[in-house]
RODO-2510 file (C-alpha; in nm, 4 decimals, decimal comma):
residues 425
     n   res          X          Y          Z
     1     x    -1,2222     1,6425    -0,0723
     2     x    -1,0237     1,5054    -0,4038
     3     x    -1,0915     1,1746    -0,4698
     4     x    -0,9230     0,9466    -0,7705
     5     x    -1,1327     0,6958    -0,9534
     6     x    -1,0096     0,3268    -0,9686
     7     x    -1,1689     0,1214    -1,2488
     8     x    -1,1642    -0,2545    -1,1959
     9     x    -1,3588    -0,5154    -1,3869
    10     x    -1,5713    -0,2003    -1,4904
    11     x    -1,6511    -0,1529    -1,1607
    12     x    -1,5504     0,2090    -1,0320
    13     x    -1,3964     0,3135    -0,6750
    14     x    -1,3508     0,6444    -0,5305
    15     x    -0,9801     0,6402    -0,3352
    16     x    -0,9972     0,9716    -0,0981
    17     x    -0,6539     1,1911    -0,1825
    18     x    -0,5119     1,3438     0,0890
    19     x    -0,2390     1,6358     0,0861
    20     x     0,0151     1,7536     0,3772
    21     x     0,1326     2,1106     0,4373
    22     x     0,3559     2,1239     0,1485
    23     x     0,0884     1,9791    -0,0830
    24     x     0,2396     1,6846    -0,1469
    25     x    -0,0838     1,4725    -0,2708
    26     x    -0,1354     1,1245    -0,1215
    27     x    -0,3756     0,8029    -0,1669
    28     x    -0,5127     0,7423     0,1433
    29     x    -0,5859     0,3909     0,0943
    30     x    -0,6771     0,2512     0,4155
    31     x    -1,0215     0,0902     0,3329
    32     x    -0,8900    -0,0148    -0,0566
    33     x    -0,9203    -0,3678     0,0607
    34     x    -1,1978    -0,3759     0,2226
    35     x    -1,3704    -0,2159    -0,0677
    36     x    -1,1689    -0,3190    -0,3572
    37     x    -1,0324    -0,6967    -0,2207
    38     x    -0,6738    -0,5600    -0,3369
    39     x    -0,3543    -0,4329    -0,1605
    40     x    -0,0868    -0,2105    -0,2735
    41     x     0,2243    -0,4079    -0,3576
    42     x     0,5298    -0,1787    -0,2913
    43     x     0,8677    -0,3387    -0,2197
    44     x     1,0892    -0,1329    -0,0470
    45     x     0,8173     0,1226     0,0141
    46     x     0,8893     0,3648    -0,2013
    47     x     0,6147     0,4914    -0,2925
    48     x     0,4058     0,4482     0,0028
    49     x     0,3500     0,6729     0,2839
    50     x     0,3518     0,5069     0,6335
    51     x     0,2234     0,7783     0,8495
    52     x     0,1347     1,1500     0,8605
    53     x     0,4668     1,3570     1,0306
    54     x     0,4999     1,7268     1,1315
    55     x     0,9312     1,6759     1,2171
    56     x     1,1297     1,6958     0,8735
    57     x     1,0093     1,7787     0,4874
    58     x     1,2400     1,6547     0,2024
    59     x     1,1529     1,7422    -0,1488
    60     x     1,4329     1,5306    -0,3149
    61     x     1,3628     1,6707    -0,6746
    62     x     1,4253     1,9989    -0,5609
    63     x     1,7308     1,8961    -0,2824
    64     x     1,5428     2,0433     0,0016
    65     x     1,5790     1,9296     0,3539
    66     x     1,4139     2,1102     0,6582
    67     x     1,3649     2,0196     1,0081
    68     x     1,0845     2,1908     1,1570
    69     x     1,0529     2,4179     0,8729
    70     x     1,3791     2,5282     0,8959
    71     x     1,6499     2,4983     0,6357
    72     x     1,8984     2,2504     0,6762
    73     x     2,1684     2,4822     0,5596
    74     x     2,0600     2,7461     0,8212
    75     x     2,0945     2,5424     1,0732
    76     x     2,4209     2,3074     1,0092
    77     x     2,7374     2,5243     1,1112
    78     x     2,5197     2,7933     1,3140
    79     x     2,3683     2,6104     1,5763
    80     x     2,4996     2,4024     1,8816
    81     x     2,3573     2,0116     1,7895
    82     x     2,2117     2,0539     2,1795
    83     x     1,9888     2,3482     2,0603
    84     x     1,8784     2,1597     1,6913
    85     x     1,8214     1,8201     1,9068
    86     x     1,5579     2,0213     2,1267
    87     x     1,4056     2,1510     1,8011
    88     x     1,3634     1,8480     1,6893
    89     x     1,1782     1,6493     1,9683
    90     x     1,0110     1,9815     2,1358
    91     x     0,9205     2,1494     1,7804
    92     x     1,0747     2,4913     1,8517
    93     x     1,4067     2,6907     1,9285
    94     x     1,4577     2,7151     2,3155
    95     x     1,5050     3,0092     2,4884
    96     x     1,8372     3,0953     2,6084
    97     x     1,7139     2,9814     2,9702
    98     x     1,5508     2,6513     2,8023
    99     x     1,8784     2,6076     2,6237
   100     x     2,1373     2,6444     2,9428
   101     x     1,8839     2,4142     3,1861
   102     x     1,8562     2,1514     2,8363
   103     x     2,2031     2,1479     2,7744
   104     x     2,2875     2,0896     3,1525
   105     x     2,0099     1,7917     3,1925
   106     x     2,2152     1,6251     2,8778
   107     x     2,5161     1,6379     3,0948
   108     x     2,3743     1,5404     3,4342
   109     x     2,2290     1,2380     3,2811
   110     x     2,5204     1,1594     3,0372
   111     x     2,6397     0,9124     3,3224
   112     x     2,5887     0,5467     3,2972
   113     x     2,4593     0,3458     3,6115
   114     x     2,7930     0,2118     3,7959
   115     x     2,6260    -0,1549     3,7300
   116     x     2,5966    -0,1126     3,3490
   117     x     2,9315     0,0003     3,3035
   118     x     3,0734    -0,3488     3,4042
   119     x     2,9233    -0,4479     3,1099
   120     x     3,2216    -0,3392     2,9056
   121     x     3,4011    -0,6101     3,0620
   122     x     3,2365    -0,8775     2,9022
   123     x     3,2144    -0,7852     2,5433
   124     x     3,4526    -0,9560     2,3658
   125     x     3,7442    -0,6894     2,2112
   126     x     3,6660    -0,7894     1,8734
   127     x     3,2625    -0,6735     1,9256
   128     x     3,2090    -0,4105     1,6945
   129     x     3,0533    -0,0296     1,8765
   130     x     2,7332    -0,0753     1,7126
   131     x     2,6630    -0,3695     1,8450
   132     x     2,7463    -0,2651     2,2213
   133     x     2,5552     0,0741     2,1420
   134     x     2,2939    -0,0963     2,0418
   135     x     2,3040    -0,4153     2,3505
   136     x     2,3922    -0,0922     2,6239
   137     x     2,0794     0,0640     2,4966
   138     x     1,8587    -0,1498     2,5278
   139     x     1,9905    -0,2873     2,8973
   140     x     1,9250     0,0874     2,9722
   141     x     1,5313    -0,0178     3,0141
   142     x     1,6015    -0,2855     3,2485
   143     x     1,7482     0,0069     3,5033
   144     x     1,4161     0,1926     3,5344
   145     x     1,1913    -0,1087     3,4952
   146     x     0,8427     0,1449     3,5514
   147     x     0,8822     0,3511     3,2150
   148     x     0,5647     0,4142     3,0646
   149     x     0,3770     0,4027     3,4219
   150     x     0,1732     0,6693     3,5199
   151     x     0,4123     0,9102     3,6890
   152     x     0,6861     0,8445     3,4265
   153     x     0,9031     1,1290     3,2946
   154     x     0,9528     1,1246     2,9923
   155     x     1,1715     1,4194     2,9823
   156     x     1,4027     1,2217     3,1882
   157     x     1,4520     0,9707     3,0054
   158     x     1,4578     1,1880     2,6623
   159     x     1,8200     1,3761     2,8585
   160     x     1,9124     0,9746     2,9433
   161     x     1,8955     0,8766     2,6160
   162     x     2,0755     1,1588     2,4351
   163     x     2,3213     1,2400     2,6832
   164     x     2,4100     0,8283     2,7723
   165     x     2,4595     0,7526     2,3653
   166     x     2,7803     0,9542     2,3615
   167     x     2,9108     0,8330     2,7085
   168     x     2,8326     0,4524     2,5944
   169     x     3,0362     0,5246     2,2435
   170     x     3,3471     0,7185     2,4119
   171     x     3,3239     0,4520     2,6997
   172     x     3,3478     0,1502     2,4088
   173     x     3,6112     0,2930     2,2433
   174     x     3,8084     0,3690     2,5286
   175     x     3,7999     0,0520     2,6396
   176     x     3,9017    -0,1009     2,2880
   177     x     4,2562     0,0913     2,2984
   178     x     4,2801     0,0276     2,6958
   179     x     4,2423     0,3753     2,8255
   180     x     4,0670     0,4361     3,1501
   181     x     3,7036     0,6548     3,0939
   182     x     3,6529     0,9681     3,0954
   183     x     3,3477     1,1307     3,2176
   184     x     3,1484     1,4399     3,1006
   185     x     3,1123     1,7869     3,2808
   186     x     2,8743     2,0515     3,2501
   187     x     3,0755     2,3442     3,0890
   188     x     3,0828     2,1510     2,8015
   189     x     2,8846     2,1870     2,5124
   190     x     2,7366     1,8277     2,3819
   191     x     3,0142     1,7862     2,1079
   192     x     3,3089     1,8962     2,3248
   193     x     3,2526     1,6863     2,5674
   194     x     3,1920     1,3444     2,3492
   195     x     3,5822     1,4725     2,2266
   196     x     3,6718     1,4939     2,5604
   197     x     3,5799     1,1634     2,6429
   198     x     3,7314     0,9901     2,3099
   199     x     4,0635     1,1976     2,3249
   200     x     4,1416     1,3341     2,6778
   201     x     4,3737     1,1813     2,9429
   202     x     4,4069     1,1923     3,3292
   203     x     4,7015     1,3025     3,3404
   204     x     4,6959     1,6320     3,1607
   205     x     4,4311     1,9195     3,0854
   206     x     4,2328     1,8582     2,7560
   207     x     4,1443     2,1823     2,5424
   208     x     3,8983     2,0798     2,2749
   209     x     3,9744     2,2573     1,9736
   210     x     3,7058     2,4630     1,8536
   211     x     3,7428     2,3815     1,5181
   212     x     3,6595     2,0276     1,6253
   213     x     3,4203     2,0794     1,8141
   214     x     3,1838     2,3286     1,5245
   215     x     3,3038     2,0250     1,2751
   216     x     3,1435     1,7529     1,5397
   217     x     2,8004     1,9619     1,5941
   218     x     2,7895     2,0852     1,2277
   219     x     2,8220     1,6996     1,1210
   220     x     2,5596     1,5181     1,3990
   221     x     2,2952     1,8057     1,2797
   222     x     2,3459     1,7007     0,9328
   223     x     2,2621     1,3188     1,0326
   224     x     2,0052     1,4130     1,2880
   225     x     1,6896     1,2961     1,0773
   226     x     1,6146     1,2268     0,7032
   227     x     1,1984     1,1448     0,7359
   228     x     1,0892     0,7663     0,6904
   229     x     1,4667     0,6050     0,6432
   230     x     1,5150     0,2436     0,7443
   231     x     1,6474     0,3225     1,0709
   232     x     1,3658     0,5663     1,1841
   233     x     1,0991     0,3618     0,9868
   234     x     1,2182     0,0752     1,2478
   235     x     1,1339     0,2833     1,5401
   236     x     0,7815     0,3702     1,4517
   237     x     0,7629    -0,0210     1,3646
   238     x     0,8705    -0,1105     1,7151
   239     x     0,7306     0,1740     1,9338
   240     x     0,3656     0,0638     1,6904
   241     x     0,3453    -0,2513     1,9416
   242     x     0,3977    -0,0065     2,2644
   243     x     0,7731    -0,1016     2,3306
   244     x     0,9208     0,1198     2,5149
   245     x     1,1869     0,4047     2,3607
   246     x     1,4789     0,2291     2,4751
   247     x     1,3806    -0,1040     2,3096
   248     x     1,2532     0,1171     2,0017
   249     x     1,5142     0,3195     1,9751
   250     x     1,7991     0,0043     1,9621
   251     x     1,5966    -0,1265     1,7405
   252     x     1,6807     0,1709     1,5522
   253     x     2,0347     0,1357     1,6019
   254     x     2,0461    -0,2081     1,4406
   255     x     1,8928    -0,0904     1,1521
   256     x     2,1282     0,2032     1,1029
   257     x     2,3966    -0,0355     1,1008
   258     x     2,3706    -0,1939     0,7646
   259     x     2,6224    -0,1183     0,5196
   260     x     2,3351     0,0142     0,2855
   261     x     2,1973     0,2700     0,5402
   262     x     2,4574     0,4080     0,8218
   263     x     2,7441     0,2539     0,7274
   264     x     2,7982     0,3543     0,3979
   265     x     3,0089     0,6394     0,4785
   266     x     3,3014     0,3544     0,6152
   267     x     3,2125     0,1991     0,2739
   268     x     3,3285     0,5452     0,0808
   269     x     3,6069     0,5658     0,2609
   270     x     3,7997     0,2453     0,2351
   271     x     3,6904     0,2782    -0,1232
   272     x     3,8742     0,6139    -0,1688
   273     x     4,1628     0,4382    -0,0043
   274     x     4,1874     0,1411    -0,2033
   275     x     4,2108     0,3954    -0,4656
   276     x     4,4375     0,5216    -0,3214
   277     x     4,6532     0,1925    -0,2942
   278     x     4,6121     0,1423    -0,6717
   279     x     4,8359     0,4645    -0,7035
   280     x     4,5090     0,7235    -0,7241
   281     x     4,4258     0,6135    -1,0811
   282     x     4,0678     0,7631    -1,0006
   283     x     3,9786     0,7550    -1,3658
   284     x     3,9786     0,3486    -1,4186
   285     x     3,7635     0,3283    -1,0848
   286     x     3,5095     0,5290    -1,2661
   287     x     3,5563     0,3004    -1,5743
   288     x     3,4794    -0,0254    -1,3912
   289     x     3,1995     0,1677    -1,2073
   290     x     3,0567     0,2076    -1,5549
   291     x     3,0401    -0,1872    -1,6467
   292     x     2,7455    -0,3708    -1,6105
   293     x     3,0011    -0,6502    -1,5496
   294     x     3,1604    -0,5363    -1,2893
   295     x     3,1573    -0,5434    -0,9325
   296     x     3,2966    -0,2683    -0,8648
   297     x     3,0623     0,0519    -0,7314
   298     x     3,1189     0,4178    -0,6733
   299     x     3,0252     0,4420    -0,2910
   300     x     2,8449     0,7690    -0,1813
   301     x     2,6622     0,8312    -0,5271
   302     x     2,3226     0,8378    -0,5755
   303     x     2,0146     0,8557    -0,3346
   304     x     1,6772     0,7184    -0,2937
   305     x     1,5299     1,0175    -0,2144
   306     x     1,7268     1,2822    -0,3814
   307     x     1,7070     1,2848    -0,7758
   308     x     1,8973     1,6339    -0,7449
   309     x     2,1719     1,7209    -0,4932
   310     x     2,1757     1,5650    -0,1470
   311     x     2,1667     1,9350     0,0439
   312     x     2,3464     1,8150     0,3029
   313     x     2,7161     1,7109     0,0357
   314     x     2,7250     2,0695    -0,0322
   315     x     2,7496     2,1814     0,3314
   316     x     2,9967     1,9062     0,4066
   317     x     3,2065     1,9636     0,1088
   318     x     3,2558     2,3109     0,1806
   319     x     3,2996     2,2581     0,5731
   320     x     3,6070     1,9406     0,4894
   321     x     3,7582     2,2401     0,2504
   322     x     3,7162     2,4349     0,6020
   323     x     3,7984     2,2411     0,8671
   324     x     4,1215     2,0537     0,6962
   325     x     4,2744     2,3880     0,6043
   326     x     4,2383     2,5029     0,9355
   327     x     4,3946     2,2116     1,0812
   328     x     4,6847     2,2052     0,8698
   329     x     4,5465     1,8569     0,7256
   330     x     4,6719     1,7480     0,4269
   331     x     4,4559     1,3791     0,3303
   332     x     4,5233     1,2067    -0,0540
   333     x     4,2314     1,0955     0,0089
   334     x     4,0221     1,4593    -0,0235
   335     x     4,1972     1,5087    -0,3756
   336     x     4,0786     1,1477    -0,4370
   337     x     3,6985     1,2267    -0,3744
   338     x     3,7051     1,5237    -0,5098
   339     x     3,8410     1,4117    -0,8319
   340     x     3,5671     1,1474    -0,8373
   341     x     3,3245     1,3854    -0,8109
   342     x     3,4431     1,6301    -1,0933
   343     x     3,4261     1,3763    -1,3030
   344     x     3,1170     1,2022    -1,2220
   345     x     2,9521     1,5031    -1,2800
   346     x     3,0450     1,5387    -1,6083
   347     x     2,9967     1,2112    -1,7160
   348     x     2,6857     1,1626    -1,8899
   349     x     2,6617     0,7731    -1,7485
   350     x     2,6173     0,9500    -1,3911
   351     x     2,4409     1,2938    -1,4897
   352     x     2,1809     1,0143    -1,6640
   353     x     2,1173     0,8160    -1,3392
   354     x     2,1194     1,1554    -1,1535
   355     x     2,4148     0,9969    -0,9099
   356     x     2,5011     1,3033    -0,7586
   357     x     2,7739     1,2558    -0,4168
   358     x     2,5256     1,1473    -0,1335
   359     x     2,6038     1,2507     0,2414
   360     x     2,8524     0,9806     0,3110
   361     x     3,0901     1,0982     0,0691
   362     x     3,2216     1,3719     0,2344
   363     x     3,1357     1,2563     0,6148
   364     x     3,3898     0,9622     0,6798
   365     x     3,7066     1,2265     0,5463
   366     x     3,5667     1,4966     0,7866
   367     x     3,5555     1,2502     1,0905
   368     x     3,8566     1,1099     0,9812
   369     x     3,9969     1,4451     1,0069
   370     x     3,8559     1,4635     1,3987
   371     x     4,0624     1,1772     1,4804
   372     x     3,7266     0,9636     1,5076
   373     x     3,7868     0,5682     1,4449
   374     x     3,6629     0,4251     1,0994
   375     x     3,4617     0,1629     1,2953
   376     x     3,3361     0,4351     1,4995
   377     x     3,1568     0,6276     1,1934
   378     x     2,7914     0,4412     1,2347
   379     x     2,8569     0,4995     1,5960
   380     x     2,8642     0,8678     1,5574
   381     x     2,5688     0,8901     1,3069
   382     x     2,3647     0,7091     1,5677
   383     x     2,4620     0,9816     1,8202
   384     x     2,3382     1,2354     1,5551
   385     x     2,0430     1,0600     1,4343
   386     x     1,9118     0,9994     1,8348
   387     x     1,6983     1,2839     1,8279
   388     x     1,5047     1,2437     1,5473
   389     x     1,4362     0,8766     1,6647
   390     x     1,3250     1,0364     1,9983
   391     x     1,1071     1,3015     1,7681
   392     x     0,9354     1,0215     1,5325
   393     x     0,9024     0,8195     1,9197
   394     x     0,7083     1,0926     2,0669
   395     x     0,5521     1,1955     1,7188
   396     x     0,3767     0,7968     1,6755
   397     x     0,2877     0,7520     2,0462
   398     x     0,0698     1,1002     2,0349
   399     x    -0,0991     0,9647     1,7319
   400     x    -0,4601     0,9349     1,7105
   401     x    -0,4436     0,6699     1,4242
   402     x    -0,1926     0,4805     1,5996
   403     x    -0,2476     0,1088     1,5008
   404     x     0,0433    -0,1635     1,5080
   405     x     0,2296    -0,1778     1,1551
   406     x     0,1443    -0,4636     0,9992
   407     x     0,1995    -0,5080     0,6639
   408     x     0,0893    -0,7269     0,3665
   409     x     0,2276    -0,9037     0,1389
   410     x     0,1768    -1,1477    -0,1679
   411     x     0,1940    -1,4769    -0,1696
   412     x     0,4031    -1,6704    -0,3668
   413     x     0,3891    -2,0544    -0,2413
   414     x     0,2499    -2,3878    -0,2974
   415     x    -0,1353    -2,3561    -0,3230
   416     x    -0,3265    -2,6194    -0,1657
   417     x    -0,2027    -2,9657    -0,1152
   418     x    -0,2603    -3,2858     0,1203
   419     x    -0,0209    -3,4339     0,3673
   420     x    -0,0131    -3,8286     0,2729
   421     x     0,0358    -4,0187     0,6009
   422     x     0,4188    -4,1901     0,5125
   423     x     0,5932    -4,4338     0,7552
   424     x     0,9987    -4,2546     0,8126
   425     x     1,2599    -4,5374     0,8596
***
């Protein structure tokens, strides 16, 4: 085994170095304070590894991303999401049989329980759907108060879970505009059905264009899991204290739903339209991104992971080029973002900081495209991003090192002092 030598008041420490399957090497420093008295101080964890995972690699020098193995560009645009979600959380490609009897469980237990549907009827019209995804979620639990006994299935709640996230989101925003629900059925894939439910009404046949509905599974596979993010990193920080998956998993949600992490794609896109308000003068935005004294930021640059091209940009930008000329969609605010783009790349100021376009630059003008909601953006990377929550779920609770995260930290308060005993008027 490598080992790498610490040298502290010239005493010397062996740290064991551990490597994964794509030889990425690693301190393992789980005994460095009880040997050493010291901890590793990391902010923001970025350069500490939390646990050892077999579900996605990311090399972000190189602007790789692979679930399973597999290439994210092989499987964005060629796969149904169903069939990439049960690659995810099962480890392989199901068999056509697997796929049909997966894809049907989704459906079957897409429905909510008739009690927890009331619940729309007490959220107040201005809640935001990422709060109610996250609250509906979590109530879920409280309907099948044995999980985790003995006998559980975990399957079934795995097909609750991924096939109840869509019917919760259509369900919320139907009930924003004051449209009656719509429920799922079982000759639909996973994607044309969640359009069905946002778009369709009772009293006419809805078709689901299939433009749409590639766009919709081409765009949750793309968000379906990016390693140890804040959202996912949440999850294995919950599920560490044996919470259950629905508690873990809204967790998750709530995490997702920061501006700096899932919502930054609503960010890019009421920044390309207040761009667009100023008369498209894309040029001065990139000016004022430039100064140090200015508020002002380019939204969907830049990545803390990715020091090269986020893999998944490319396969948007090409699929918004796609999907918009096949829909006869003509949006100022594509020629906006592109624009940006050409020119950030050019720029030495960007091509310095590597700030290449990020995965929410392209994503809000494709789902704005679909029809989908701006509030409703977060809403649908949560759908996406389910699975891989599931995965990392399953992935902790089968661990052998499993311990409750606890993290360290370093002090920085008064040191000792007295209380002095002090008669209060």
């Amino acid at each position: 085994m490598k080992t790498a030598k610490l040298i502290l008041d010239d005493k010397e420490y062996e740290i064991p170095v551990v490597a994964g399957t794509e030889n990425e090497p690693a301190l393992d420093i789980r005994k460095l304070r009880d040997t050493t008295g010291l901890i590793t101080y990391d902010p923001g964890y970025a350069n500490t590894g939390s646990c050892k995972s077999g579900i996605t690699f990311i090399d972000g020098d190189r602007g790789i991303l692979r679930y399973r193995g597999y290439p994210i560009e092989e499987l964005a645009g060629n796969v149904r999401f169903s069939a990439a979600a049960y690659l995810l959380i099962y480890g392989r490609m199901p068999s056509e049989a697997e796929f049909m009897e997966w894809r049907k469980q989704l459906t079957l237990n897409s429905f909510i329980h008739a009690s927890q549907v009331n619940f729309f009827d007490n959220y107040s019209v201005h809640a935001h759907p990422m709060n109610i995804l996250s609250a509906m979620v979590s109530s879920i639990s409280s309907f099948y108060p044995h999980i985790g006994g003995e006998n559980d299935n975990m399957d079934q709640h795995i097909h609750r879970l991924i096939g109840q996230v869509k019917t919760i989101a259509a369900f919320s925003y139907r009930k924003s505009v004051g449209l009656p629900y719509v429920y799922p059925r079982t000759d639909h894939s996973y994607s044309a059905n969640f359009l069905r439910m946002m778009f369709a009404t009772p009293a006419e046949e809805y078709v689901v264009p299939k433009v749409m509905e590639n766009a919709l599974d081409m765009l949750l596979i793309l968000h379906m899991d990016h390693e140890q993010n804040c959202s996912t990193s949440t999850v294995r920080m919950v599920a560490s204290s044996m919470s259950n998956i629905y508690a873990s998993v809204s967790a998750g949600i709530n995490a997702l739903w920061g501006r700096l992490h899932g919502g930054a794609n609503e960010a890019v896109l009421t920044m390309l339209q207040r761009i667009a308000d100023d008369g498209s003068d894309y040029k001065k935005y990139v000016e004022m991104a430039k100064r140090k004294d200015d508020p002002f930021k380019l939204m969907g640059f830049g990545h803390r992971v990715y020091k090269n091209f986020d893999p998944r940009s490319k396969i948007l930008k090409k699929a918004v080029d796609d999907v918009l000329t096949e829909m006869g969609i003509q949006d100022p605010l594509l020629d906006i973002a592109k624009n940006l783009e050409e020119v950030a790349l050019k720029d030495d100021f960007f091509i310095e900081r590597k700030l290449y376009p990020n995965v929410d630059f392209y994503s809000g003008i494709l789902y704005r495209a679909l029809g989908i909601p701006t509030e409703m953006f977060t809403v649908l990377f949560a759908i996406g991003r389910m699975p891989g929550w599931i995965a990392h779920w399953l992935e902790m609770s089968k661990d052998p090192d499993l311990r409750i995260q606890r993290p360290r930290q370093v002090y920085t308060g008064e040191t000792l002092r007295h209380y002095e005993k002090t008669i209060y008027p």
